[in-house]
ROSE-219805 format. One record per residue (C-alpha): residue in three letters; residue number from 1; chain; x, z, y. Coordinates in steps of 0.25 Angstrom, whole numbers, plus 2048, in hexadecimal, padded with zeros to 3 digits. Layout:
r type:ALA, seq:NUM, mol:A, east:X, up:Z, north:Y
...
This chain:
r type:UNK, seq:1, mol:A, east:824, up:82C, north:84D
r type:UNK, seq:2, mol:A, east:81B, up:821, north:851
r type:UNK, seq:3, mol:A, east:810, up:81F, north:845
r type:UNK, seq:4, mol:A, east:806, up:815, north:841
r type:UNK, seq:5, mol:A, east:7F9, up:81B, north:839
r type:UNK, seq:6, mol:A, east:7F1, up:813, north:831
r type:UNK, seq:7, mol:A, east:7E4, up:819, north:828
r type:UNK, seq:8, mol:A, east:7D6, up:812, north:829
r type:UNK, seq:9, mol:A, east:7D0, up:81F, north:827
r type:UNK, seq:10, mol:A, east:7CD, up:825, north:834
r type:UNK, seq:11, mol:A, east:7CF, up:834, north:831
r type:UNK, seq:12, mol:A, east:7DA, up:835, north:828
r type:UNK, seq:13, mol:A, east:7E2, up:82A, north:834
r type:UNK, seq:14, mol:A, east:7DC, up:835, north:840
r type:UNK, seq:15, mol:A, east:7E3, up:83F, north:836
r type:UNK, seq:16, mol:A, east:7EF, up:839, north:832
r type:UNK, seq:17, mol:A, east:7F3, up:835, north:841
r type:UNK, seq:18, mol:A, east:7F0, up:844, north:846
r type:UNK, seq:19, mol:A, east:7F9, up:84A, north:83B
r type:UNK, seq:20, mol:A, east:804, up:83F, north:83F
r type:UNK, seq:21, mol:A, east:804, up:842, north:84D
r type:UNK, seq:22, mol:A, east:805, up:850, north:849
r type:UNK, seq:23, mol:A, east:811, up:84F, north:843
r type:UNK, seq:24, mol:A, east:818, up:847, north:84D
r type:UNK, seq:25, mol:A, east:814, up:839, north:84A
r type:UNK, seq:26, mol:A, east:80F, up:831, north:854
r type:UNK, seq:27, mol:A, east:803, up:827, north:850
r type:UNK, seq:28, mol:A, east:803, up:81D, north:857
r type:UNK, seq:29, mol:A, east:7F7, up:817, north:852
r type:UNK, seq:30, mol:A, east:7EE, up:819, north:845
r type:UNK, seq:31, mol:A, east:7E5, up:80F, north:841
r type:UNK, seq:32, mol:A, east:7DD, up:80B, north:835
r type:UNK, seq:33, mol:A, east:7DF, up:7FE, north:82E
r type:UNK, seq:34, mol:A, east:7EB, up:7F6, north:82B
r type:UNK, seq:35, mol:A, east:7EA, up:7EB, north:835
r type:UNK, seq:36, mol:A, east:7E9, up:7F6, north:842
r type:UNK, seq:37, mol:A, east:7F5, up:7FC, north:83B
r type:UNK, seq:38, mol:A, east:7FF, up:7F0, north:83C
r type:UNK, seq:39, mol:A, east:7FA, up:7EF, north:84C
r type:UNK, seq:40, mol:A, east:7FF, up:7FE, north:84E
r type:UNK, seq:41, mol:A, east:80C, up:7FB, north:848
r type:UNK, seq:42, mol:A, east:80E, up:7EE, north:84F
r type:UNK, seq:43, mol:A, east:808, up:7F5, north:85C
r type:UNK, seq:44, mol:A, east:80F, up:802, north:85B
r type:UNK, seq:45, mol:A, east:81B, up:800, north:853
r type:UNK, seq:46, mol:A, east:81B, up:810, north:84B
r type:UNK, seq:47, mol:A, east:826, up:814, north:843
r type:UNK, seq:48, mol:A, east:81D, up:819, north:839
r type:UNK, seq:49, mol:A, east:810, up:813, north:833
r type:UNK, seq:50, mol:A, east:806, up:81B, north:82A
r type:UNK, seq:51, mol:A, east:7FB, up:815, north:822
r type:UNK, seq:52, mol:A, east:7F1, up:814, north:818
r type:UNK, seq:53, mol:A, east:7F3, up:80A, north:80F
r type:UNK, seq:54, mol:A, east:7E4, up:806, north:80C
r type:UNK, seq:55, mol:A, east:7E0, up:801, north:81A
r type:UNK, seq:56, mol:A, east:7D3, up:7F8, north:81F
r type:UNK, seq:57, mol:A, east:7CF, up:7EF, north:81C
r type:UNK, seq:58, mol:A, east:7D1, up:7EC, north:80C
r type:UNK, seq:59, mol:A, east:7D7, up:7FC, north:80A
r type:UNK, seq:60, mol:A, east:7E2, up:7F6, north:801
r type:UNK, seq:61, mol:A, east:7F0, up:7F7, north:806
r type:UNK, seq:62, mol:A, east:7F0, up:7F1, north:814
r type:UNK, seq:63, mol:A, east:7F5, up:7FD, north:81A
r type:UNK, seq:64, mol:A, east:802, up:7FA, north:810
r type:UNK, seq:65, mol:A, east:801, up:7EC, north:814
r type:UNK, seq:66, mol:A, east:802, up:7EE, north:822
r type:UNK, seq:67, mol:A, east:80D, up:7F8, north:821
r type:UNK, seq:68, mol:A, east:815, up:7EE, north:818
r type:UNK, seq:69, mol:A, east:814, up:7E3, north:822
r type:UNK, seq:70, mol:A, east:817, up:7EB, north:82E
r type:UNK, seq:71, mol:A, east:824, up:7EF, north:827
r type:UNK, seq:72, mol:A, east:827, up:7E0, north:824
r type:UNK, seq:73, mol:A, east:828, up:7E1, north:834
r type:UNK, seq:74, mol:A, east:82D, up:7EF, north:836
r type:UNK, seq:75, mol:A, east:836, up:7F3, north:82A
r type:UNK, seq:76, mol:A, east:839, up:800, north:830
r type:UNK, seq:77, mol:A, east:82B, up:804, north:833
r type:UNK, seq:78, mol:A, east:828, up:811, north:82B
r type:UNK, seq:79, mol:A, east:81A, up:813, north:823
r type:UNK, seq:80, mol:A, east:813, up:81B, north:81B
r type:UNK, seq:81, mol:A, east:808, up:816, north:812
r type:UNK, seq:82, mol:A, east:7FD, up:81F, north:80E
r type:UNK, seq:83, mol:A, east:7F3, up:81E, north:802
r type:UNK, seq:84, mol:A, east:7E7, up:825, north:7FA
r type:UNK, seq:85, mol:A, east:7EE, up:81F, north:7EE
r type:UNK, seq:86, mol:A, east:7F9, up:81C, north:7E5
r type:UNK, seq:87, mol:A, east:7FB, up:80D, north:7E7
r type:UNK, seq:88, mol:A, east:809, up:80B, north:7E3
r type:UNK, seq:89, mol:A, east:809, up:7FB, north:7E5
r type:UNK, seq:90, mol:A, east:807, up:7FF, north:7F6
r type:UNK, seq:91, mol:A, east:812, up:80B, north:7F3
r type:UNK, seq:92, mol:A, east:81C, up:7FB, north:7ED
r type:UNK, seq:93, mol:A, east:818, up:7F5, north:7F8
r type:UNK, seq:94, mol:A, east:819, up:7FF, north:804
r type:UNK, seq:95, mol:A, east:829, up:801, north:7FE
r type:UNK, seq:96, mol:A, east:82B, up:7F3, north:7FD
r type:UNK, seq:97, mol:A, east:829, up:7F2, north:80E
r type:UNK, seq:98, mol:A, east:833, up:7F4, north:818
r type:UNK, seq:99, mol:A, east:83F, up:7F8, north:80C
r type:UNK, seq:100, mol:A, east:836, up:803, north:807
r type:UNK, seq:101, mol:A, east:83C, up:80E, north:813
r type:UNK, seq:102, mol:A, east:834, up:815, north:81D
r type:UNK, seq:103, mol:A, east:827, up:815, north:814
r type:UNK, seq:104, mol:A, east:820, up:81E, north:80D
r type:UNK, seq:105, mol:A, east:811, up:81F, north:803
r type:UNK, seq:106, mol:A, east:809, up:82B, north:803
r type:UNK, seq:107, mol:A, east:7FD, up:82E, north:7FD
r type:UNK, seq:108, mol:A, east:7F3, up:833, north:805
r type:UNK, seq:109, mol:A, east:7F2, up:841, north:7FF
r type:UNK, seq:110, mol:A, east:7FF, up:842, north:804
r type:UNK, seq:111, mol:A, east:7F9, up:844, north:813
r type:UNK, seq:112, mol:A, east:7F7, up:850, north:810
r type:UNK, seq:113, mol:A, east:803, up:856, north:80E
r type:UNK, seq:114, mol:A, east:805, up:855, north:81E
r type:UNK, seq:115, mol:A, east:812, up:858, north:81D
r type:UNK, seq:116, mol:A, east:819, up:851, north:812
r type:UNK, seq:117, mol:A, east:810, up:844, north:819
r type:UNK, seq:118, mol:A, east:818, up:847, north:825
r type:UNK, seq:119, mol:A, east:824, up:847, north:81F
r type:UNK, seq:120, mol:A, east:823, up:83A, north:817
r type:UNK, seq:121, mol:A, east:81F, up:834, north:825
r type:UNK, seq:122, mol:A, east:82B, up:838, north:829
r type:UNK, seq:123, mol:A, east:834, up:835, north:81F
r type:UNK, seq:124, mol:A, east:82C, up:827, north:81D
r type:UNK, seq:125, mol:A, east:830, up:826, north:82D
r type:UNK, seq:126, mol:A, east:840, up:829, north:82A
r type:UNK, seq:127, mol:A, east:841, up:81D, north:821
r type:UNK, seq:128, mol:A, east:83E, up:825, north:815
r type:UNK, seq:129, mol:A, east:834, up:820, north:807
r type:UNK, seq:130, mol:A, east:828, up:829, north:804
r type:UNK, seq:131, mol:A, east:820, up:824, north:7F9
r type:UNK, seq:132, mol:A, east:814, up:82E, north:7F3
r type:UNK, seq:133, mol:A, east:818, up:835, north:7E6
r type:UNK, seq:134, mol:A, east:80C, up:831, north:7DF
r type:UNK, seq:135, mol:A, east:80E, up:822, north:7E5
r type:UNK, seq:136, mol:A, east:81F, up:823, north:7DF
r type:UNK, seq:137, mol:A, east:819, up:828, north:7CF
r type:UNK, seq:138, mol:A, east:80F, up:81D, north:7D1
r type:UNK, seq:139, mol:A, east:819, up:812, north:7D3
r type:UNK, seq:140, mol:A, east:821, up:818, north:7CA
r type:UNK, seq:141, mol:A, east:817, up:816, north:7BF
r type:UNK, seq:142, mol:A, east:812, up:809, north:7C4
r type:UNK, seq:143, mol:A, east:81E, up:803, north:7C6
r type:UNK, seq:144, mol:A, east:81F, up:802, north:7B5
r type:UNK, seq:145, mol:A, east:812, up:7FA, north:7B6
r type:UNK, seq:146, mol:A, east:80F, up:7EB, north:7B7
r type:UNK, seq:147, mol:A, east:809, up:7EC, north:7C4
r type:UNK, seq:148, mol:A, east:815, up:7F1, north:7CA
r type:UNK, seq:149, mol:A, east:81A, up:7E5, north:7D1
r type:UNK, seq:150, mol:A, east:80D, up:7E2, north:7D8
r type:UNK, seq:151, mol:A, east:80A, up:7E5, north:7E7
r type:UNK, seq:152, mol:A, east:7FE, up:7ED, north:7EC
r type:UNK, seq:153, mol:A, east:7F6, up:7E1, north:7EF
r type:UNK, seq:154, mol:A, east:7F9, up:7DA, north:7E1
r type:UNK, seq:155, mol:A, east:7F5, up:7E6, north:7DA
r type:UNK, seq:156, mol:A, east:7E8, up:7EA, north:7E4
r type:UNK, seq:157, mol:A, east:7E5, up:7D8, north:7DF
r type:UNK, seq:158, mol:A, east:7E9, up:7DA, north:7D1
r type:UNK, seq:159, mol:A, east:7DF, up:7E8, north:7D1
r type:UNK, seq:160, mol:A, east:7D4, up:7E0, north:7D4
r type:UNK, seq:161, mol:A, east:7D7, up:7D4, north:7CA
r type:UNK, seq:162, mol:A, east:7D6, up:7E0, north:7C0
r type:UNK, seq:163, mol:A, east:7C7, up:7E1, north:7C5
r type:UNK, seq:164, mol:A, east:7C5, up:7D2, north:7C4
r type:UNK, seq:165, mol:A, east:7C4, up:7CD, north:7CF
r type:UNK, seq:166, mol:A, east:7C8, up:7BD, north:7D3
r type:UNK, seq:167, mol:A, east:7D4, up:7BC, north:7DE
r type:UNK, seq:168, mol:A, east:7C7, up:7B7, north:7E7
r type:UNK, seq:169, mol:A, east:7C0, up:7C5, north:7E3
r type:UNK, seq:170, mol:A, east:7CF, up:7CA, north:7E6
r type:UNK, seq:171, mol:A, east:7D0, up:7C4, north:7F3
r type:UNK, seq:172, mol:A, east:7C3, up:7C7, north:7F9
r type:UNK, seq:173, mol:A, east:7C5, up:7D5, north:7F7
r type:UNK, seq:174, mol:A, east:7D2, up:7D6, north:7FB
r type:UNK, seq:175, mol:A, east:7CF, up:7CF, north:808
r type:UNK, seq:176, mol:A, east:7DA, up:7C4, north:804
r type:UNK, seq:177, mol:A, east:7DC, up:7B5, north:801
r type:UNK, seq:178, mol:A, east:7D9, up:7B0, north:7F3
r type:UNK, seq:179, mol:A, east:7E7, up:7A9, north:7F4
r type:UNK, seq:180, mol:A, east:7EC, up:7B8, north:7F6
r type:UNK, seq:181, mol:A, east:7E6, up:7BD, north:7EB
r type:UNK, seq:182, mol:A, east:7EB, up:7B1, north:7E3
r type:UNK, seq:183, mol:A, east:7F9, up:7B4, north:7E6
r type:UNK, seq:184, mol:A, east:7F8, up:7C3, north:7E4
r type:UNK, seq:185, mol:A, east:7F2, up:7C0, north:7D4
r type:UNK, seq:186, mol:A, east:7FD, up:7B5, north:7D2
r type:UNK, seq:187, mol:A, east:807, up:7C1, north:7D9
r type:UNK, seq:188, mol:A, east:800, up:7C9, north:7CD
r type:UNK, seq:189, mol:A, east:802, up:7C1, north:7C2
r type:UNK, seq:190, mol:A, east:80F, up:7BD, north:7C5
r type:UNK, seq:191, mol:A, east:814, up:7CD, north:7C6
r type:UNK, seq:192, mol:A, east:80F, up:7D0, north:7B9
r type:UNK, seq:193, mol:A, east:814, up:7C4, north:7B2
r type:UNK, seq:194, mol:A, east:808, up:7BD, north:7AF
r type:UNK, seq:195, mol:A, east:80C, up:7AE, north:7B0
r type:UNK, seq:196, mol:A, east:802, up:7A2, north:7B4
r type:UNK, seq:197, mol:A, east:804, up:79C, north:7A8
r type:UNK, seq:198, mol:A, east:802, up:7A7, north:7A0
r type:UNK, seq:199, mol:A, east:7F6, up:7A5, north:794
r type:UNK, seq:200, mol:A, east:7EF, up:7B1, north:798
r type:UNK, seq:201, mol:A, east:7E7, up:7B6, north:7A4
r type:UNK, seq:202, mol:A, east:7F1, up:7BB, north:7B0
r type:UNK, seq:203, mol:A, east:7E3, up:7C2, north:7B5
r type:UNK, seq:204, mol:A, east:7E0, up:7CB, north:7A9
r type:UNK, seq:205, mol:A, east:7EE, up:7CE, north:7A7
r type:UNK, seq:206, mol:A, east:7F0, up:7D4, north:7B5
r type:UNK, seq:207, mol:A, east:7E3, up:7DB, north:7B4
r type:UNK, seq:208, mol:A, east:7E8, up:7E1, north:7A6
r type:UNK, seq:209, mol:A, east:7F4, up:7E5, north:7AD
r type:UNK, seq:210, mol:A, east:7EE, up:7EC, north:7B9
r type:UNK, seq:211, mol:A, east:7E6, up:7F3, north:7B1
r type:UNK, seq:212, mol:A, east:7F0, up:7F8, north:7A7
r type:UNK, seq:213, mol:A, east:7F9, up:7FB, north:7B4
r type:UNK, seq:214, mol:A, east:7ED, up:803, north:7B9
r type:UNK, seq:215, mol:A, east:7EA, up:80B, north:7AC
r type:UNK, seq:216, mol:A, east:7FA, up:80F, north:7AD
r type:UNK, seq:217, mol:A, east:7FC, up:814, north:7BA
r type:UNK, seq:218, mol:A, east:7EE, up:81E, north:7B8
r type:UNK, seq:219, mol:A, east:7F3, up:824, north:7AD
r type:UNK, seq:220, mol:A, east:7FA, up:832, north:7AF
């Protein structure tokens, strides 16, 4: 099976492309940023893609980002989505790409387990779904939230309005367009039903409702 690795960290990708190889996979090219990782798809057209999610060079979700993009091309091509955390609005997003078949999010604790990695790799590569466990009773708790309707990158926006910043403090750091961020805040706003000609301030409501969001999903 002709694979794609992506992982900006340069011992666990030596790591990961060894132990595929082992069990039969044929790497075809591991790199270590999102952008290399669209060429080696175009390049080598794999049938399966594994990446991290957080790539270089903002380490949000441009390894999601690129994996939804090649599927907008390539609705068949299979992929597996790895992450340090729970980040349920990537796990809405990945399954909303390509009809939601042939993709799969792990944890990466779930690398260890060799072979239950393999397995999902291989099911993932049959057509099959595999989300995480702890992603799955994540979603299901955030999906009785207010948050719930928003994408990974409104909600990576609306995180850092809750810390105060201005859409050009947002924009800055997220290596984007003021207009950009303008669009995702009005997106925001709209979502949680806070109308423009509403009497009180959109900004603190949706900081009030992030926070509350938060508070909710860390609670046992």
């Amino acid at each position: 099976m002709r694979t794609v690795l992506a992982e900006d960290g340069a011992l666990l990708r030596e790591g990961l492309s060894a132990l595929l190889e082992r069990f039969g996979f044929e790497v075809v090219a591991a790199v270590g940023d999102a952008e290399a990782l669209v060429a080696a798809v175009t390049e080598h057209d794999p049938d399966l893609v594994v990446t991290d999610i957080r790539m270089p060079p903002g380490f949000s979700d441009e390894g999601l980002r690129a994996t939804v993009r090649l599927r907008q091309d390539r609705p068949d091509l299979r992929v597996v989505l790895l992450s340090q955390f729970v980040e349920t609005s990537y796990a809405s997003d990945l399954l909303d790409s390509g009809g939601g078949t042939g993709v799969g999010y792990l944890l990466k604790d779930r690398v260890g387990d060799v072979r239950e990695f393999i397995s999902v790799l291989h099911r993932v590569a049959a057509g099959d779904t595999v989300v995480d466990p702890q992603v799955v009773r994540t979603l299901l708790k955030r999906s009785r939230t207010p948050l719930a309707t928003l994408t990974g990158r409104e909600l990576e926006v609306l995180g850092l309005v809750a810390e105060g910043c201005t859409n050009a403090a947002i924009a800055g750091k997220l290596v984007v367009s003021e207009a950009a961020v303008n669009k995702h805040v009005g997106n925001i706003f709209t979502k949680l039903g806070f109308t423009p000609d509403d009497d009180r301030n959109r900004r603190v409501l949706a900081t009030l409702t992030y926070l509350r969001d938060r508070a909710a999903l860390n609670r046992p």
